[in-house]
N, C-alpha and C positions, 0 to 999 in steps of 0.2 A: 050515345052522346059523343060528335066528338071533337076531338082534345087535341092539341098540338102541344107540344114545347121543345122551343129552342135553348141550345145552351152550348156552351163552349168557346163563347169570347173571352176577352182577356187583353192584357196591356202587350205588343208585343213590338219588337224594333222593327223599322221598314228591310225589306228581306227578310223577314220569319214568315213563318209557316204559322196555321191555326186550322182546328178543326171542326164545324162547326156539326152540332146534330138536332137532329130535329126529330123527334119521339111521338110518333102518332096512336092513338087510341079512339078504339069505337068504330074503325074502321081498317081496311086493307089499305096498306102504301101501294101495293100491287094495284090496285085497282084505278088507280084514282091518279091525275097529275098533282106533284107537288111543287111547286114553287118558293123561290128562296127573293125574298125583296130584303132593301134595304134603307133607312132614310136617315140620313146626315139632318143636324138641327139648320135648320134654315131651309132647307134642300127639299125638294119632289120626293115623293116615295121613287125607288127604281126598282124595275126587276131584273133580278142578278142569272136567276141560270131555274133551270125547270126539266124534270125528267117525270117522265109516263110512258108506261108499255104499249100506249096508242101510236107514238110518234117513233123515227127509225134512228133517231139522237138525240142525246141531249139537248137544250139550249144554251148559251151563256150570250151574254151581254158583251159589246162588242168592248168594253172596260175591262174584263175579266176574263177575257179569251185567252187559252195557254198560261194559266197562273190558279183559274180553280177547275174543280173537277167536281161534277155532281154524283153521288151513286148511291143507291139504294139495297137495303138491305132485309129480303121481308120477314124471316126470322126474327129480327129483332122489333120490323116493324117500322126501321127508323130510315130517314133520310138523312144520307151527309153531304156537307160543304168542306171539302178540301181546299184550302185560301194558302197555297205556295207565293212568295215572293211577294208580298203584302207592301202595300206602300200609303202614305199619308192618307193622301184621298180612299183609300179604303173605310175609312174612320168612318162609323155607322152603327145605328143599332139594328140586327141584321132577326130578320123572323120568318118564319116559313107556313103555307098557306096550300091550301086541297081545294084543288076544280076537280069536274067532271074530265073525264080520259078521251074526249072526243078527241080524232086524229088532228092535228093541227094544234092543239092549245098551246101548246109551249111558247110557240114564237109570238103568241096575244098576250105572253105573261103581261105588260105594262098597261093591257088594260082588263085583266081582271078585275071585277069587284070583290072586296075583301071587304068584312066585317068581324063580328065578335063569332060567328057562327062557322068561319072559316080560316081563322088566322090566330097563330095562336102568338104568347108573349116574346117578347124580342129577348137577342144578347146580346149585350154593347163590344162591339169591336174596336179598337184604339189603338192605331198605328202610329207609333213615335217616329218622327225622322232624325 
């Protein structure tokens, strides 16, 4: 069966730091691409940043470039979001999501399809300025 959950948002001033993680079960994070979206109330779903051992780098979204960092950790199983230098519009509830590892997924993060079968519960990020 499986399972995601994110967690590690939190209220934090614009310039902070946050870490987000994202704990997979039922399945290998090795195996598999994971992706990190995000949607502000009002706002588009967006995809933030994507890593899978198919592709030869990470992804990140051109909003988040040089501020997060994605990596993966398969011991634990878990995927992390490193969110450096955080600013307003960072504000979202942020969740993380498993495709297939084919070469190339990453940079299609914005049009995966995502469901209950794929995606698991968000954690609200809130950037003060």
């Amino acid at each position: 069966d499986v399972q995601l959950q994110a967690s590690g948002g939190g209220l934090v001033q614009a310039g902070g730091s946050l870490r987000l993680s994202c704990a997979a079960s039922g399945f290998s994070v090795d195996d598999f691409a994971i992706g990190w979206f995000r949607q502000a109330p009002g706002k588009e779903r967006e995809g933030v940043s994507c890593i899978s051992s198919s592709d030869d780098r990470p992804y990140y979204a051109d909003a988040v470039k040089g501020r997060f960092t994605v990596s993966s950790d398969n011991v634990e199983n878990t995927v992390y979001l490193q969110m450096n230098d955080l600013k307003p519009e960072d504000t979202a509830e942020y969740y993380c999501a498993v495709a297939g590892s084919a070469r190339g997924i990453c940079p299609l993060l914005n049009h995966w399809t995502l469901s209950d079968n794929n995606r698991g519960q968000g954690t609200l990020v809130t950037v003060s300025s």
